[in-house]
C-alpha positions in Angstrom: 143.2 -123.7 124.0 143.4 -120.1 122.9 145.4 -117.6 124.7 142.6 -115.1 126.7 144.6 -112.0 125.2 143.5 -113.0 121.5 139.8 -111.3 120.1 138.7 -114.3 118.3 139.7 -112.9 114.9 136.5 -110.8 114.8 134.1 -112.6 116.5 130.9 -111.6 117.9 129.9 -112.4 121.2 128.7 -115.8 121.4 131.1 -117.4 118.5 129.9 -115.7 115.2 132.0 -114.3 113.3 131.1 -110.9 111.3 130.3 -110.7 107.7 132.1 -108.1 105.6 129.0 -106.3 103.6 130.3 -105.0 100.2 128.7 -102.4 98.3 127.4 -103.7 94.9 126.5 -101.5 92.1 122.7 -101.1 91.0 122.2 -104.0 88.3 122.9 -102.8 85.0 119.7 -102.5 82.6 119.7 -105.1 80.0 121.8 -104.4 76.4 118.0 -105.2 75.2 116.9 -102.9 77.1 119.4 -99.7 76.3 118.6 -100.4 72.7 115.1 -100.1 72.8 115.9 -96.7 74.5 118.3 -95.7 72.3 115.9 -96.3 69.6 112.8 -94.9 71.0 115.1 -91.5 71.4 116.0 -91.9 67.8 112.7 -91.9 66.3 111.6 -89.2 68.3 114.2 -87.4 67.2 113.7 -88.5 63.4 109.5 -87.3 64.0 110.8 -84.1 65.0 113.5 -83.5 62.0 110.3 -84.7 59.5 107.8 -82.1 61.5 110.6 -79.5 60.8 111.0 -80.0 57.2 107.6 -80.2 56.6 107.5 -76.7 57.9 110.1 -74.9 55.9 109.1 -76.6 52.9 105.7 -75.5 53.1 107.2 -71.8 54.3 110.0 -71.7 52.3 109.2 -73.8 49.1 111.9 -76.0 47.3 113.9 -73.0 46.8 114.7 -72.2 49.8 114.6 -75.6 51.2 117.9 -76.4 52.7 119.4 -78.6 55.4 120.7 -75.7 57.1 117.0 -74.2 56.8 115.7 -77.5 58.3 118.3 -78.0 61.1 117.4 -74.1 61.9 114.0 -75.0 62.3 114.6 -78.4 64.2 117.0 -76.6 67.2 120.0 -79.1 65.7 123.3 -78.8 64.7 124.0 -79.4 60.8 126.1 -82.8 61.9 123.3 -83.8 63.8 121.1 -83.5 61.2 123.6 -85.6 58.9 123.4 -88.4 61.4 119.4 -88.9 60.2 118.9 -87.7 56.5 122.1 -86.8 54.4 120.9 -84.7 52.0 117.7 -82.6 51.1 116.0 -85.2 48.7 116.5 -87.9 51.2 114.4 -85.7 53.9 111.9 -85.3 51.2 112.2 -88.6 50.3 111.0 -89.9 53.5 108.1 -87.1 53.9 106.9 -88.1 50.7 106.6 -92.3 51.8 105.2 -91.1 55.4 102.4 -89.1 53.9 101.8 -91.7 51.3 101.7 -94.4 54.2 99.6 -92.5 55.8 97.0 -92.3 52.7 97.2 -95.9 52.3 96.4 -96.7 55.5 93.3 -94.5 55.3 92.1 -95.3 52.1 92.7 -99.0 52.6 90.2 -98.8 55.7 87.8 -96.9 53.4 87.9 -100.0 50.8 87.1 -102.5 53.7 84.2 -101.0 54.6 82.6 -100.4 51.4 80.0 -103.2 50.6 81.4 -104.5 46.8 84.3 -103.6 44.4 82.1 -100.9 42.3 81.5 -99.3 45.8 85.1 -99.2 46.9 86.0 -98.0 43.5 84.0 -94.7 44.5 85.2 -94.7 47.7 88.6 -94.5 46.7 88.2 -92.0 44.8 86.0 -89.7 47.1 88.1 -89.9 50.5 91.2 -89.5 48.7 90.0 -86.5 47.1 88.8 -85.0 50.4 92.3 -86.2 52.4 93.8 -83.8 50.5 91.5 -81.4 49.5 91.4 -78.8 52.4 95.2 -79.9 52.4 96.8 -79.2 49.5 100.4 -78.7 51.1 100.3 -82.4 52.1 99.3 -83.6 48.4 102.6 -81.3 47.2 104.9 -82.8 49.5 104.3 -86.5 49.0 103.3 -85.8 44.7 105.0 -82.5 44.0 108.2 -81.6 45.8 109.9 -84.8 45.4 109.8 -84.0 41.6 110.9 -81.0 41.8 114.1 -81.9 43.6 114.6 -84.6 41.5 112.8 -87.4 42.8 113.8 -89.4 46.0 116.3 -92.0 46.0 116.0 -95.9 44.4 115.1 -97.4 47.7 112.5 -94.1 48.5 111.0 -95.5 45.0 110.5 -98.6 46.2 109.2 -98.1 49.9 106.2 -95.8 47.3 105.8 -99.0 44.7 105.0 -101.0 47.8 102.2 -98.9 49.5 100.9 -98.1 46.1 100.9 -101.7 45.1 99.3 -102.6 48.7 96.7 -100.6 47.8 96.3 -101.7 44.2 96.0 -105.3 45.7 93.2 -104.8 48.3 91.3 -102.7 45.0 91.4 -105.4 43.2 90.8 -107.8 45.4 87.4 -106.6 45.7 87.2 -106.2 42.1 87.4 -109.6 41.1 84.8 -110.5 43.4 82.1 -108.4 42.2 83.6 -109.9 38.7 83.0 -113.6 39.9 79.1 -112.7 41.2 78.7 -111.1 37.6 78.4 -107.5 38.8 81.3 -106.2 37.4 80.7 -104.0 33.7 81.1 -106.3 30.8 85.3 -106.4 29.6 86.1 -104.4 32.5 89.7 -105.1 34.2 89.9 -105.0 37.9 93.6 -103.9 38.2 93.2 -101.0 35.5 90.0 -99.9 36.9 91.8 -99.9 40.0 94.5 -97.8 38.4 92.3 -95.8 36.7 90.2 -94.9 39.5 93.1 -93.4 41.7 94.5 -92.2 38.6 90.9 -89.7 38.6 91.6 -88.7 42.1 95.2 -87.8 41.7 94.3 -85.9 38.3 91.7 -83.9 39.9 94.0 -82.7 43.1 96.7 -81.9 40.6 93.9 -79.9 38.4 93.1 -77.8 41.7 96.4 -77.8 43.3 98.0 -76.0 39.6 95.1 -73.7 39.8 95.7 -72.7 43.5 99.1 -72.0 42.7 98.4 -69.9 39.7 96.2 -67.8 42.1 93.0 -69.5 40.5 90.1 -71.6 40.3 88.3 -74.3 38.5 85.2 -73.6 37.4 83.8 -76.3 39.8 83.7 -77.2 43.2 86.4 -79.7 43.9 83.4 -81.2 45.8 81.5 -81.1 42.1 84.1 -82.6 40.5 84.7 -85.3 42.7 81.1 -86.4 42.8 80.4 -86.1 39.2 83.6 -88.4 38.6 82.6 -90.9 41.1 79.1 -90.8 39.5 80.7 -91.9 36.3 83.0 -95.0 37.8 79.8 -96.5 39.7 77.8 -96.6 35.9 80.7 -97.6 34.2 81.6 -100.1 36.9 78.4 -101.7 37.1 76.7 -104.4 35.4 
């Protein structure tokens, strides 16, 4: 039987004995978790450094397009900037696929909709004419200013052979189908009519974009132009 002078070893009243509590630490958040963070900061970031360079290349022009110009522009240090693009034709590398994604995405849409192949022929040619048209500085950075800087890199050339091919495919697609039901024009190829019919829209916007920079004008609309050419695909195209 225990002495009465001992306290029971930290007991409570009655015979239970008291329970240490030790403070934990809030759980950590997943590794999952922090990555998807970390990644959702990075592409922010990346958005913003693309927004910037846009900006001074517009502004500034090739020639005075410059990392230092664009980390200016973006509130970043040079290094920092060097952590997302490592030179000046990478940035306009990767303008150049995002506005080209970008026109894809809109065209292809456009194709969907259109009720045969002859019809989104046309329609190729008319909304990428008017994506661009009141926007010339977009057609320069994804057509022009990678050319002038010497063209992006091999795997920039590939990421545009792959939305350009996309769009080739769903063209043609729709094509060959009016081919099949016989409404296609006779000995007409679906994938060069497809080529040739973004071939007209790029031509034209180069047409008027040359003239804009040499501080003129074509003699006709860019509206008149792109009408009378689509006028021409639909009577070639159909049968």
């Amino acid at each position: 039987m225990p002495s009465s002078g001992s306290s029971g070893g930290g007991r409570r009243p009655g015979g239970a004995r008291r329970r240490a509590v030790t403070p934990t630490a809030p759980p950590e958040a997943p590794d999952a978790e922090r990555q998807a963070r970390k990644a959702r900061r990075q592409e922010g970031r990346r958005k913003a450094i693309l927004v910037a360079a846009r900006a001074v290349l517009v502004r500034e022009g090739v020639l005075g397009f410059t990392l230092e110009a664009v980390a200016a522009e973006a509130d970043l240090s040079k290094p920092s900037l060097f952590y997302y693009f490592r030179s000046k034709e990478e940035l306009v590398g990767e303008l150049a696929v995002d506005g080209l994604a970008r026109e894809v995405e809109a065209l292809e849409a456009a194709i969907a909709q259109a009720t045969s192949g002859v019809e989104a022929l046309v329609t190729l040619v008319r909304v990428k004419v008017d994506l661009y048209a009141e926007d010339l500085e977009s057609f320069r950075v994804v057509y022009l200013w990678p050319q002038f800087l010497g063209g992006p890199g091999a795997a920039w050339r590939e990421r545009l052979y792959a939305l350009s091919a996309r769009l080739n495919d769903a063209l043609e697609a729709r094509l060959q189908a009016d081919l099949k039901a016989g409404r296609l024009g006779q000995g007409l190829q679906p994938r060069r009519l497809a080529n040739v019919a973004w071939t007209v829209a790029h031509g034209l916007l180069s047409v008027v974009a040359g003239m804009e920079n040499a501080g003129g004008n074509t003699r006709h609309t860019v509206s008149q132009l792109r009408d009378e050419a689509c006028a021409l695909l639909a009577r070639a195209g159909t049968r």
